[in-house]
C-alpha positions, -999 to 999 in steps of 0.1 A, spaced: 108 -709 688 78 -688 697 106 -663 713 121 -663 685 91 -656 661 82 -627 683 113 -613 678 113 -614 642 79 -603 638 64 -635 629 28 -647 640 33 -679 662 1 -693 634 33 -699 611 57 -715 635 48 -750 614 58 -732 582 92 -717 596 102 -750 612 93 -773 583 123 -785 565 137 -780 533 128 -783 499 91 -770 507 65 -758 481 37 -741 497 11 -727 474 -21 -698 479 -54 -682 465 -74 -660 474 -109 -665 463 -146 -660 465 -172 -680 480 -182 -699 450 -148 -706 438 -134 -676 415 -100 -654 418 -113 -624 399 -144 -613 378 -145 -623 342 -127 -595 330 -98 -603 352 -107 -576 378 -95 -592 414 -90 -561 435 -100 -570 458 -111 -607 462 -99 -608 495 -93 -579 525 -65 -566 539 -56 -592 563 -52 -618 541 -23 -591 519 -7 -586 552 -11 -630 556 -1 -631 517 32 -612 524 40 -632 554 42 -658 528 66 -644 507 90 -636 533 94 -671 545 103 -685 510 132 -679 485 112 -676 456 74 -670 451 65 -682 411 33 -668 395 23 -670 356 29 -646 327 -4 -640 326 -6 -629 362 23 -603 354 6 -588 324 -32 -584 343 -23 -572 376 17 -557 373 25 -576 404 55 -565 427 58 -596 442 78 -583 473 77 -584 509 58 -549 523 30 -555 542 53 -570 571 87 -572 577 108 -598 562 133 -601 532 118 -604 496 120 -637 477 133 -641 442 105 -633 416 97 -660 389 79 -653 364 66 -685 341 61 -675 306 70 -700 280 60 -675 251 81 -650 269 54 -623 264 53 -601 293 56 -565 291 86 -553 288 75 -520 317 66 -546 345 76 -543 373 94 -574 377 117 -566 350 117 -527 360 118 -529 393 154 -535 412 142 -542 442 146 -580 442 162 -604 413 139 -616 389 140 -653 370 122 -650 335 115 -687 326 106 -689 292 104 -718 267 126 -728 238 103 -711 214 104 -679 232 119 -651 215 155 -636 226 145 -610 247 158 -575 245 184 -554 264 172 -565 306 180 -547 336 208 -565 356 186 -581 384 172 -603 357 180 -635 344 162 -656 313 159 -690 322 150 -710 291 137 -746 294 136 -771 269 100 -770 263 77 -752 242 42 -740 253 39 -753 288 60 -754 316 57 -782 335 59 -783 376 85 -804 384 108 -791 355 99 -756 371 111 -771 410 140 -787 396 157 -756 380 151 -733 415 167 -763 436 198 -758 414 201 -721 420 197 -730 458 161 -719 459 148 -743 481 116 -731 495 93 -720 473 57 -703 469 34 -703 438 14 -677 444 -7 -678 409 -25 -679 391 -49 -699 392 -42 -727 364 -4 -723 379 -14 -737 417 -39 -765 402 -14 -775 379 10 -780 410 -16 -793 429 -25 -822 405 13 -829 400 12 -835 436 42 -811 442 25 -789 468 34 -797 505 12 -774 526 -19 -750 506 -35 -716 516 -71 -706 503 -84 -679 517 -122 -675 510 -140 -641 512 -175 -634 518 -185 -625 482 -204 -643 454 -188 -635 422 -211 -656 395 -187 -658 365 -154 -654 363 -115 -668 364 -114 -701 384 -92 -711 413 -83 -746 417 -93 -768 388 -77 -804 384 -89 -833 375 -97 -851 407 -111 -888 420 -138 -905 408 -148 -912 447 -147 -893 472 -126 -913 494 -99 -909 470 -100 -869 472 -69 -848 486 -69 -845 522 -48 -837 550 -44 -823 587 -56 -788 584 -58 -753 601 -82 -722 596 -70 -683 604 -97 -655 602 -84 -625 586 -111 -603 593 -140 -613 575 -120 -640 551 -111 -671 565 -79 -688 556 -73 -727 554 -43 -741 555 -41 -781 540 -11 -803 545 -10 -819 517 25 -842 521 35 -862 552 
């Protein structure tokens, strides 16, 4: 398999990722020392270096479909493609149960890879879309819930999936207990105040936390952990 890596351009580090079987929800975050993904005006580039882009596309190019909020869309315009290292790009989900992005993002602009809008049934009817874009619309109304999410990707055959952010979206999944293996990168930077990363409402006792066989990567000066977080 390591051969085969290599020939593809894939680190040996995520051999247990490509050989994991399918359906698989991996999630990741990049954040500061003391817990935060971006300042408190949103600003979050960068949390993290380089390395841990390059590690962040790697990611998406061993999934069918990386998921991130609305939110995420409308502050930082995401791409959400493959381009750091080689590899294919995933199907782009956007969750947005208001369906309020902007219309110029570049998930709904951008042709480069097919887009799923998932909005909710209050959402409005969203205007003339370019043709790589579908509206997916859920019967619910404000929030979208995890497993609902999962279960309409299966059904378009998107089997392997990464939620990327933000992040309320990867604690949500996290405390539904949906994710299978978890990257958090931490950089060497105190940020003080600002948007959180994993929040969920956890165990009383410590025995009863979330644990599982881990890994660590340095990206430079970050350093990456991966938790297994399912048999």
């Amino acid at each position: 398999m390591n051969l085969e890596l290599e020939s593809a351009g894939i680190p040996a580090w995520y051999a247990p990722l490509v050989e994991a079987g399918s359906p698989l929800t991996i999630a990741q975050l990049g954040q500061s020392l003391d817990g935060f993904i971006a300042s408190r005006t949103g600003d979050a580039c960068y949390v993290t270096g380089p390395q841990d882009r390059c590690h962040l596309h790697q990611l998406r190019s061993l999934v069918d479909a990386v998921v991130v909020g609305g939110a995420t869309v409308t502050m930082d315009n995401s791409r959400l493609t493959v381009r750091a290292v080689q590899g294919r790009h995933p199907v782009r989900v956007v969750l947005d149960p208001r369906g309020r992005i902007p219309a110029d993002s570049h998930v709904l602009t951008d042709p480069i890879a097919p887009t799923l809008w998932i909005v909710g049934s209050r959402a409005p009817e969203p205007g003339p879309l370019a043709a790589h874009v579908d509206v997916v619309r859920l019967p619910v109304r404000d929030v979208l819930p995890p497993q609902l999410v999962l279960e309409a990707l299966h059904s378009r055959g998107l089997q392997r999936v990464l939620v990327e952010g933000g992040g309320r979206l990867v604690s949500a999944f996290v405390s539904a207990r949906l994710i299978d293996r978890l990257y958090v990168t931490t950089a060497p930077l105190l940020i003080g105040d600002g948007v959180p990363g994993l929040r969920f409402t956890g165990a009383d006792a410590l025995a009863d936390a979330l644990r599982g066989p881990s890994r660590r990567l340095m990206l430079g000066d970050d350093v990456c952990t991966e938790i297994v977080l399912t048999p």
